[in-house]
PAGU-710493 format. One record per residue (C-alpha): residue number from 1; x, y, z. Coordinates in steps of 0.001 Angstrom, whole numbers. Example, Ala and Ser with C-alpha at 12.3 -4.5 7.8 and 13.67 -1.06 7.14 Angstrom:
2
> pos/east/north/up
> 1/12300/-4500/7800 .
> 2/13670/-1060/7140 .
// end
This chain:
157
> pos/east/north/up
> 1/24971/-34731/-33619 .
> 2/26919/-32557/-32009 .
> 3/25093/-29519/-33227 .
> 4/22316/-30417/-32140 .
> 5/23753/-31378/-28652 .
> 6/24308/-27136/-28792 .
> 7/20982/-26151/-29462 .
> 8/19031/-28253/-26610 .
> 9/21715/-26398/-24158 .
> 10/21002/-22683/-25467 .
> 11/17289/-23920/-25692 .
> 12/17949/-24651/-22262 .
> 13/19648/-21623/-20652 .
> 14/16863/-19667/-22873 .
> 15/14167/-21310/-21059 .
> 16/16143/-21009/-17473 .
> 17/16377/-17582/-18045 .
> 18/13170/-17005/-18585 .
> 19/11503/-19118/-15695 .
> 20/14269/-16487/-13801 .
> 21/12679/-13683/-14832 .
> 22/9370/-14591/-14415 .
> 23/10498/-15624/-10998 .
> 24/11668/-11793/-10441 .
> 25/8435/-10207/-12014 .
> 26/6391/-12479/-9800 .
> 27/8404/-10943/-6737 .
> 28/7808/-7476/-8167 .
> 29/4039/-7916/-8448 .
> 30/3707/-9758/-5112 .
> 31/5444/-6947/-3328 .
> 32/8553/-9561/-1453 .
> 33/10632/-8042/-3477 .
> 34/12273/-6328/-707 .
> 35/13201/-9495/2193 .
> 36/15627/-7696/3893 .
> 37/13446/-4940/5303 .
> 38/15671/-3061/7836 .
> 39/13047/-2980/10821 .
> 40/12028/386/11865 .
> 41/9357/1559/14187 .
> 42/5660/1021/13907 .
> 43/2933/3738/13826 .
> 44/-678/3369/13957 .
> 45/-3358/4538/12560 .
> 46/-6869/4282/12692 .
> 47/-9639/4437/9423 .
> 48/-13407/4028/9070 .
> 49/-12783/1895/5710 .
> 50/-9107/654/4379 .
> 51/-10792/-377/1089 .
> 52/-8087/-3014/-540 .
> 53/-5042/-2196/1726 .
> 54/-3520/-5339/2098 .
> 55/-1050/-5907/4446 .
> 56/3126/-5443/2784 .
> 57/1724/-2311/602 .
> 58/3639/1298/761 .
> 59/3925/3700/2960 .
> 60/4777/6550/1188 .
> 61/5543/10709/1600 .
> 62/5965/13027/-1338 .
> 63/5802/9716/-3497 .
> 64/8534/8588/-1804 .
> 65/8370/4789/107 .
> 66/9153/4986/3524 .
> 67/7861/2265/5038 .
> 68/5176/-863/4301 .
> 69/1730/-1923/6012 .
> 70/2865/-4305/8616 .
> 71/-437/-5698/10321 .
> 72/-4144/-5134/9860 .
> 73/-7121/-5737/12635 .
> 74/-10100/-4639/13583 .
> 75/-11466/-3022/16780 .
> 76/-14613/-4463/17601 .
> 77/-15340/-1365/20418 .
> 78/-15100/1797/17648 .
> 79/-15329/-711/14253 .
> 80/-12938/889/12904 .
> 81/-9472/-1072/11159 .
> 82/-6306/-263/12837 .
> 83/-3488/-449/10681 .
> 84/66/-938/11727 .
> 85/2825/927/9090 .
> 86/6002/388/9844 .
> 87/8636/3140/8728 .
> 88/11825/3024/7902 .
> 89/14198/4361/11008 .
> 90/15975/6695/8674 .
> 91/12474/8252/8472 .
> 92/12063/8954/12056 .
> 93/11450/13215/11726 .
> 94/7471/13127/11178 .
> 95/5699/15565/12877 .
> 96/3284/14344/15434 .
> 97/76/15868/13296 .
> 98/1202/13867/10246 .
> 99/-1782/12266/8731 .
> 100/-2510/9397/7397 .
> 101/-4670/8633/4093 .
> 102/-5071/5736/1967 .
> 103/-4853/5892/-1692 .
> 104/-4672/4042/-5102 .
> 105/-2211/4276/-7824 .
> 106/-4154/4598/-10940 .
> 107/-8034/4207/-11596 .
> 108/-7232/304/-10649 .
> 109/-4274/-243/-8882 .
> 110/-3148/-1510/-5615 .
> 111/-3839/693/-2778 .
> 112/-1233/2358/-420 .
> 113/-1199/4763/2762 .
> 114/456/8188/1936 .
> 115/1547/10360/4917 .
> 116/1417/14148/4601 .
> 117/3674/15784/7021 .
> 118/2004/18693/9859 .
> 119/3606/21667/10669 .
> 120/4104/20560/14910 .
> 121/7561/20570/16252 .
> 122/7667/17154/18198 .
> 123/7874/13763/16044 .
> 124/6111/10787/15969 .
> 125/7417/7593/18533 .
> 126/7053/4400/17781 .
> 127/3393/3151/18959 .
> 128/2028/6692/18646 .
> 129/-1555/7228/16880 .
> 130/-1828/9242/13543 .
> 131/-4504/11695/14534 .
> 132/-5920/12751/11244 .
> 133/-6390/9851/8959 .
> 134/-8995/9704/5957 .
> 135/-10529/6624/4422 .
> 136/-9850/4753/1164 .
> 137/-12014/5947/-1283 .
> 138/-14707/2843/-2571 .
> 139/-15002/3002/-6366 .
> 140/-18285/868/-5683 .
> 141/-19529/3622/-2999 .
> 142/-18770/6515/-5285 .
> 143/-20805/4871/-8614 .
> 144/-23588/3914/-6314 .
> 145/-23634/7823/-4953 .
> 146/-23300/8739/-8843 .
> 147/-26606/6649/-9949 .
> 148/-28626/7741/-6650 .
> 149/-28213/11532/-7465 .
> 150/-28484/10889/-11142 .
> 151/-32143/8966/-10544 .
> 152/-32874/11667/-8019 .
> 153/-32833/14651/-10252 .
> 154/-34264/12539/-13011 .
> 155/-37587/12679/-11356 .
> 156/-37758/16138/-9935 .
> 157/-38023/17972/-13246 .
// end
């Protein structure tokens, strides 16, 4: 009896610790890993198409994180998105003609902005407008360009 009073409790804290970390992988994936983000100061910046960007992804430079996508919206005058990043204050040296492009880790992953710093003197303020910027590349878009060339040539031989 007793015996098997000891099992059902290492059963138990077997089966707690796993619910725990499948709690902390969830966080992981879901990218709330990090509550306590320290503030910082938002940029903006401005693309034609932000592909899969969701809102909470990286901001990264040199592979680095320095900051998360804080808010994504839509201009109806120029259709283009404007996305809010907000960077990390101990990040606050980026030249003014940084730019801005959105990328995907691996041939599926989730999407992220990376910034690649200018050569200009004066830094980016909070509020202030990435100037260059280039679109999220559409795996959909680029197949589709792919089979139109491909059918093209076909028939001009």
């Amino acid at each position: 009896m007793f015996q098997s009073k000891n099992i059902e409790i290492l059963v138990g804290i077997f089966v707690a610790a796993g619910l725990g970390a499948l709690f902390v992988l969830a966080m992981k994936v879901s990218n709330l890993s990090a509550f306590s983000d320290e503030g910082g100061y938002p940029l903006i910046a401005r693309f034609d198409n932000i592909g899969g960007l969701k809102v909470r992804a990286p901001v990264t430079m040199a592979g680095v994180r320095i900051g998360r996508v804080e808010q994504i919206g839509f201009d109806n005058k120029t259709f283009e998105a404007v996305v809010t990043l907000n960077i990390s204050h101990q990040y606050d040296q980026l030249p003014k003609d940084t730019s801005a492009s959105i990328f995907t880790s691996g041939l599926l992953g989730e999407q992220y902005v990376a910034l690649e710093a200018g050569g200009e003197m004066d830094n980016m303020q909070a509020n202030d407008h990435f100037i260059i910027t280039q679109s999220a590349l559409v795996l959909e878009e680029l197949i589709g360009q792919f089979l139109f060339k491909t059918a093209e040539g076909g028939g001009s031989e």
